[in-house]
C-alpha positions in Angstrom: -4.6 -13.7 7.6 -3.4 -14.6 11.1 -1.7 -11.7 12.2 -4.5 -9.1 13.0 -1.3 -6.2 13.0 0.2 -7.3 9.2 -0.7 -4.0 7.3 0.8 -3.9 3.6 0.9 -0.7 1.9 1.6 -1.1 -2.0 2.8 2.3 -4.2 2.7 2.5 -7.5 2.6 5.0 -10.6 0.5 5.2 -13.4 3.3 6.0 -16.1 5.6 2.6 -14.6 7.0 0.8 -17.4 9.1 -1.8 -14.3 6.0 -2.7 -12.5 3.2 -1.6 -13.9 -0.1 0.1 -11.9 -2.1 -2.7 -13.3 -0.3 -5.8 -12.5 0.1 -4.3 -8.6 -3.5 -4.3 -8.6 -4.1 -8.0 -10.3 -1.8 -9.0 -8.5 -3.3 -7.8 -4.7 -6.6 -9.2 -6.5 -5.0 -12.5 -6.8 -3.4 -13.0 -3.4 -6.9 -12.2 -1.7 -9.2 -14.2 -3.2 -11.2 -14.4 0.1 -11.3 -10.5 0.6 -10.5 -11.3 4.3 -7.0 -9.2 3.8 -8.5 -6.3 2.4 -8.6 -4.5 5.7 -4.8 -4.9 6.1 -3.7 -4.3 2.3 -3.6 -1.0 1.0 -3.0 0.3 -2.9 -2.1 4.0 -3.3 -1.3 4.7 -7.2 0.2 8.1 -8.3 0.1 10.5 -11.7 4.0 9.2 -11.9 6.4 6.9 -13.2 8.5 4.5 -11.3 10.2 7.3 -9.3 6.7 8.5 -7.5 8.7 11.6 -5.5 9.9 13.5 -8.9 6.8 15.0 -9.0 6.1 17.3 -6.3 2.2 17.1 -6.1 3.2 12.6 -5.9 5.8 13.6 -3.3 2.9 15.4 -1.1 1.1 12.9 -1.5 3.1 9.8 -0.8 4.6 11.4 1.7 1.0 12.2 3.9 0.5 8.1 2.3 2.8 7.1 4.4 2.2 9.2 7.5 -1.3 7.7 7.2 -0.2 4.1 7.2 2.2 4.6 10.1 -0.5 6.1 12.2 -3.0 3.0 11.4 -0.3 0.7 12.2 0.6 2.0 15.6 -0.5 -1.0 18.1 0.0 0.5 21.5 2.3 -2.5 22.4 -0.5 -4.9 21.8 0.7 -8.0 21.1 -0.4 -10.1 18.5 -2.0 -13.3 19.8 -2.6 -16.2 17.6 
C-alpha cells in the first residue's frame, strides 16, 4: 500500500484444477480488506485450464492482458517516494 508503482496482475482459468479461478479471487478479496489496493491489483480469468495459451482465443487475449499491464505500469522514471 506504500508503493504508489506496485501493480499485480493475477491470470487464471476457469477449467484450473492446480489453482483454481475461485480461490485467486478469495484470495485477492482477502489480502485487500481495505480496498485501498484495488487500483494496483488486477484479476484477468480465461475460458482455459491451467495452461491459459493452449487455446488460441486465451492466447489473444492474455497476450493484449499483458501488453495492457506493461503499458499502465510504465513510470517515466518516476521514482517512488515514500
Amino acid at each position: 500500500a506504500q508503493n504508489p508503482f506496485l501493480n499485480v496482475l493475477i491470470h487464471s482459468g476457469n477449467y484450473d484444477g492446480a489453482t483454481t479461478f475461485s480461490a485467486g479471487k478469495y484470495t485477492i478479496q482477502q489480502g485487500d480488506k481495505s480496498g485501498r489496493l484495488s487500483v494496483c491489483v488486477a484479476f484477468k480469468g480465461y475460458e482455459s485450464g491451467h495452461i491459459l495459451y493452449l487455446r488460441r482465443d486465451d492466447l489473444q487475449k492474455l497476450n493484449q492482458d499483458l501488453r495492457d499491464f506493461i503499458h499502465k505500469t510504465i513510470t517515466n522514471n518516476t521514482p517512488a517516494k515514500y
